[in-house]
N, C-alpha and C positions, 0 to 999 in steps of 0.2 A: 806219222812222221812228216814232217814239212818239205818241202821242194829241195829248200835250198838245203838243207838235213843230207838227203837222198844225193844230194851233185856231189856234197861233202863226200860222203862215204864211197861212192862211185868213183872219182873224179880228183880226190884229195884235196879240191879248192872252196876255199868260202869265194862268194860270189857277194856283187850289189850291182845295181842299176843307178844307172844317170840318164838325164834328161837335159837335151841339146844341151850338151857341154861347150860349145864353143858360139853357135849364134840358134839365134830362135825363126831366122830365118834367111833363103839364100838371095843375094843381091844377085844387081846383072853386070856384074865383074866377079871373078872369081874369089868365092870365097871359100876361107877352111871352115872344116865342119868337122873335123876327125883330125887329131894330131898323132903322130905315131905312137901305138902303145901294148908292148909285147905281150901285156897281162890283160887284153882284150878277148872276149869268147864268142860275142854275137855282137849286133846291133843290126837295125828295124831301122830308116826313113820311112816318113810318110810326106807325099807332098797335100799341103794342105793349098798352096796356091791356086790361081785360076789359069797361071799356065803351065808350061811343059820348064822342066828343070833339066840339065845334066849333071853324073855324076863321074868323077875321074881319081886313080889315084897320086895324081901330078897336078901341081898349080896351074897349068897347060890346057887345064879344062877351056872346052870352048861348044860354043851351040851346035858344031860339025865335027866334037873328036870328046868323046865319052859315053856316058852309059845314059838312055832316056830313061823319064823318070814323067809319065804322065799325068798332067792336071788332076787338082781336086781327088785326091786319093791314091794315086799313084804310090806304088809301094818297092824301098828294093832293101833287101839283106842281106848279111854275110853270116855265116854260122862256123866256127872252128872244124869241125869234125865233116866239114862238106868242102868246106871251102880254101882248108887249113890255114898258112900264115900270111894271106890275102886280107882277113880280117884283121888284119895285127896293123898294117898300112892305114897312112893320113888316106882322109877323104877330102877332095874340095867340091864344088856346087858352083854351077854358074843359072841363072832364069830367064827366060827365053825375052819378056817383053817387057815385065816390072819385076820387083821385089816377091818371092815365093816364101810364103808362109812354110815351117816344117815342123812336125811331130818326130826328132831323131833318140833313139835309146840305144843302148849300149849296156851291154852286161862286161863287166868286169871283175877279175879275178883282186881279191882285196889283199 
């Protein structure tokens, strides 16, 4: 039986995956990257940039008020069942000295 089968029966939800839904990568002004979506279950950034990113759930992000997100593989997630309706909240992204490249997915409930 397949993954997504098994969440089915568990969980009652079909599921899909998206791939940076909103930008492919973080500018050094705030950008969105997650817009609000109750029918959200996880999502994975990766920073692929060569510097440091912040992550925040208010446009307000700044290089002194969010969450670090370090260079060249830096990793941060939200998962439902850890984190509850935290993961459900827009995300925005600011980068520390140029534009940061991101690897961001997102499971959502279809």
């Amino acid at each position: 039986m397949a993954l997504k089968d098994v969440l089915e029966r568990m969980y009652g939800v079909k599921t899909d995956m998206v791939v940076n839904p909103l930008a492919a990568q973080i500018e050094t002004t705030p950008t969105p990257l997650l817009l609000n979506n109750p029918n959200r279950l996880a999502w994975t950034l990766i920073n692929l940039g060569a510097n440091h990113v912040m992550l925040a759930f208010t446009a307000d992000v700044s290089l002194t008020k969010g969450i670090y997100v370090a260079q060249t593989g830096g990793i941060m997630g939200l998962l439902f069942s850890e984190d509850f309706e935290l993961v459900t909240y827009p995300v925005w992204g600011i980068a520390d000295t140029a534009a940061a490249g991101i690897y961001l997915v997102e499971v959502v409930e279809l």
